[in-house]
N, C-alpha and C positions, 0 to 999 in steps of 0.2 A: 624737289631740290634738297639736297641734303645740308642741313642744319647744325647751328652749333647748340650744344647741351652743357647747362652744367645744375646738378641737384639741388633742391634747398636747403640738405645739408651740408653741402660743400659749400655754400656760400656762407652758411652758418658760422662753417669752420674758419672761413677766410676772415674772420668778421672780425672773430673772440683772438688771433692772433694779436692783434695790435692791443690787448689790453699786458701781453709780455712779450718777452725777446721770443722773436720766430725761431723757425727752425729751417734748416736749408728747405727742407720739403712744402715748409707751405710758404714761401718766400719765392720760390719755381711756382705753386699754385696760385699766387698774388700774381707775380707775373705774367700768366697765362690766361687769368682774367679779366685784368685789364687791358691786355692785348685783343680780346674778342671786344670788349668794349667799344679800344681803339679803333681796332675794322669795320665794328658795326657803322661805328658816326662815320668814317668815311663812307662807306657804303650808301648809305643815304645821304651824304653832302653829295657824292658822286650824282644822286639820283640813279642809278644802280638797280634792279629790278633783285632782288634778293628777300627771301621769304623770313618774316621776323625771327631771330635766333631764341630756341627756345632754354632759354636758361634764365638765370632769376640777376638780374643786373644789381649792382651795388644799392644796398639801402639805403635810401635818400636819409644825408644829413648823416652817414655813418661816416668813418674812417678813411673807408676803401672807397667810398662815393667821393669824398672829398679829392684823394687820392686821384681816380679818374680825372675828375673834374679838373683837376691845375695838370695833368699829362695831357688832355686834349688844349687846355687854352694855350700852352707852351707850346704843343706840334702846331697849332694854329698859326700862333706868331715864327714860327720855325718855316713853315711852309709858305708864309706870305713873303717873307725876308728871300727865301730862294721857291719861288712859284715853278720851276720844272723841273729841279731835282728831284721830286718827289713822286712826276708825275711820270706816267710811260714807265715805269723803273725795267721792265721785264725788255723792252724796246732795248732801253742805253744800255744795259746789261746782254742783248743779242740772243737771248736765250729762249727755250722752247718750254710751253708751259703744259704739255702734253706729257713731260718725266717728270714723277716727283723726284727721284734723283738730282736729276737737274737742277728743279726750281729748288730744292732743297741747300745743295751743295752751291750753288749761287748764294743764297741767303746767308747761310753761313759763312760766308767768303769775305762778304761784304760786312759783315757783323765783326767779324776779327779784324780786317781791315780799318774801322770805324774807331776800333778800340786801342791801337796799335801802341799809340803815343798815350794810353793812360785812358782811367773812368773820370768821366763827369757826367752829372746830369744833363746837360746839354749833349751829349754823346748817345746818352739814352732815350732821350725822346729821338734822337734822330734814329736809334734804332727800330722804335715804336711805327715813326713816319716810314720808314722803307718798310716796316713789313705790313702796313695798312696799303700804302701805293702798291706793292706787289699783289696784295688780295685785291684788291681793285680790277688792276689788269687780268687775274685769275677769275673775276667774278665775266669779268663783261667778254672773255674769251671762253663761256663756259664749261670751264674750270675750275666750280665752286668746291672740290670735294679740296683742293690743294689752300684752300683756307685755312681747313686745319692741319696741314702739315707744317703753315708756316706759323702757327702759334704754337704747335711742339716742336719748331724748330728754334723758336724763341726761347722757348721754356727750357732748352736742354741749353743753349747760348747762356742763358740765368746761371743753372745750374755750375757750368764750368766755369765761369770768368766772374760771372758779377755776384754772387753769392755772399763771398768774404767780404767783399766791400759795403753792399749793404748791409749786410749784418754790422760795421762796424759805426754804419751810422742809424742803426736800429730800427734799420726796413725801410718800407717803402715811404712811410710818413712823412723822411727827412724832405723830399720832392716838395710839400708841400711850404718849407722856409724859402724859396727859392722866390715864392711872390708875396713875401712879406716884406714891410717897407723897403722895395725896390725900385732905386728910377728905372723906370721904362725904358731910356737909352741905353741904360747899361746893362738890361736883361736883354736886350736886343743885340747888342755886341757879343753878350755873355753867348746867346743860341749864335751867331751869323760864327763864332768860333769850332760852332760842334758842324758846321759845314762848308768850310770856307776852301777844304782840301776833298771833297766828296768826289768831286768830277776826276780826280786824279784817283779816287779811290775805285770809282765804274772802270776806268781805263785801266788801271793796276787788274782789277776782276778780269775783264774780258779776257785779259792773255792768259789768267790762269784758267780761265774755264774754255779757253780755245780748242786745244789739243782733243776734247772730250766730245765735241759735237762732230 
């Protein structure tokens, strides 16, 4: 089964950005890390038969671990707040996961969709969540090789839309204020906002990816 990779110099690199202002490129490469991250934990929450991804995972107690750490506890509370939006996505979305085309141009569909009304971080983990539910269904439909199309489908969605914005709030780090003294209610309202229009966002998808199948 084919595997995710990433070097222990590239994780190196991803490491030493946060001690200055990134740069688009490794901002897209943060992004794309924590995305395999993302899919992995799902993959084993799933229970999911998937062969351990050979790449070198955030160094415990670093930045970028830290980083992870509060984008899963947040997709966590995100996913429990709406428990089937996330699930099945490849199903609600109607789609075949046989084209990377497809499963591609889906993904991105729903990515600009998500974002339509503006960034937030509640917006981004729900990105995070759809492209780990989508690897999921890719995984258990053996489909594994379309995992990584959706974290460079991710990665290039970074690139164009959310680039400028994290940069203005000095990368990925800022995700991690998000659970600092925060009532719980109100982090909770904060994420049920980054999905409270999703089901109209699937529905808005389907017709545009109609005409294609």
């Amino acid at each position: 089964m084919e595997v995710l990779r990433r070097s222990s110099v590239f994780a190196a690199e991803v490491m030493e950005v946060f001690d200055r202002s990134p740069t688009d490129k490794e901002l897209v490469s943060q992004a794309k890390a924590l995305c395999r991250d993302y899919i992995n934990s799902r993959l084993i929450q799933a229970g999911v038969s998937w062969s351990k991804p050979e790449y070198n995972t955030p160094v415990p107690g670093g930045k970028l671990a830290e980083v992870s750490t509060i984008l899963l506890r947040l997709g966590d509370e995100l996913e429990y707040i709406r428990p089937n939006v996330y699930r099945n996505v490849a199903r609600q979305l109607n789609i075949s996961l046989h084209s990377e085309t497809v499963v591609s141009d889906a993904f991105l569909a729903v990515a600009a969709q998500i974002f339509t009304a503006g960034i937030t971080w509640g917006k981004v983990v729900s990105l995070y969540a759809v492209a780990a539910g989508l690897a999921v269904d890719c995984v258990r439909h053996a489909q594994p090789a379309m995992v990584h199309t959706i974290v460079d489908c991710l990665g290039e969605f970074v690139r164009k839309t959310l680039v400028t914005w994290l940069k203005r709030r000095g990368g990925w780090a800022d995700i991690t204020k998000c659970v600092v003294n925060t009532d719980p209610s109100l982090r909770s309202h904060w994420l049920v906002a980054a999905v409270c229009s999703f089901g109209h966002f699937l529905k808005a998808i389907f017709f545009v990816l109609l005409p294609e199948r």
